[in-house]
N, C-alpha and C positions, 0 to 999 in steps of 0.2 A: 512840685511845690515852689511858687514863688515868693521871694520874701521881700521886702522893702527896707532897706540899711540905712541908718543917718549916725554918724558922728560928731557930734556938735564939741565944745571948748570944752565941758567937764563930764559929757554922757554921750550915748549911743542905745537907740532904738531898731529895733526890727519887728516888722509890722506884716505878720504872713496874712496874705493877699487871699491865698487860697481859700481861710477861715473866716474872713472878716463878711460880718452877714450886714455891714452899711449901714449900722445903728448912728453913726455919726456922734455919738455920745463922747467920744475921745477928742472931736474937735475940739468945743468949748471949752473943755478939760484942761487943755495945754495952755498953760500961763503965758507960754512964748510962742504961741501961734503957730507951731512948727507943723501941724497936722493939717492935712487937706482930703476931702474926696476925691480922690480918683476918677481919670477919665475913661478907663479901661474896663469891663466886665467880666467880673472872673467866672470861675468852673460854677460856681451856685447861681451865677445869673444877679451876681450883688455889684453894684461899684464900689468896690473897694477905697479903704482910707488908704494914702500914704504921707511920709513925711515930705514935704514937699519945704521943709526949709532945715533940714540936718545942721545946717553953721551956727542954727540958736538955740539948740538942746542942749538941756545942762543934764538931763538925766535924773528927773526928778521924780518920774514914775507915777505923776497924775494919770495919764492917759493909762498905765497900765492897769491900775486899780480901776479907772471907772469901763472898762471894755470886759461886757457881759462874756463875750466869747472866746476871753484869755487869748485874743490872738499878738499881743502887744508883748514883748520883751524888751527890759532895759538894764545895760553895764552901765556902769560909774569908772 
């Protein structure tokens, strides 16, 4: 299982790689831009989402709510 960790100044996201089916819907989602497509191919044949900017997540937990496939996890 691989997972993708961001701890920003008031949150922290993790983003499993393995489930993420590339709906991209989390990108737009994120107020702070913190979400990107991935460049890598996971086990499903998906490119995965990751955070690709961790230092601007407050941990607001848009991105978890709008990800069909629950693969989104966020601390505060």
């Amino acid at each position: 299982m691989s997972v993708t960790t961001a701890r920003g100044p008031t949150g922290r996201i993790e983003i499993d790689y393995e489930r993420c089916e590339a709906c991209e819907l989390c990108v737009p989602a994120c107020p702070r831009h913190c979400i990107e497509m991935g460049i890598g191919i996971n086990g499903q044949g998906f490119t995965a989402a990751v955070c690709a900017h961790p230092e601007t997540c407050t941990g607001c937990a848009i991105c978890a709510e709008s990800c069909p496939d629950v693969c989104i996890q966020v601390w505060r």
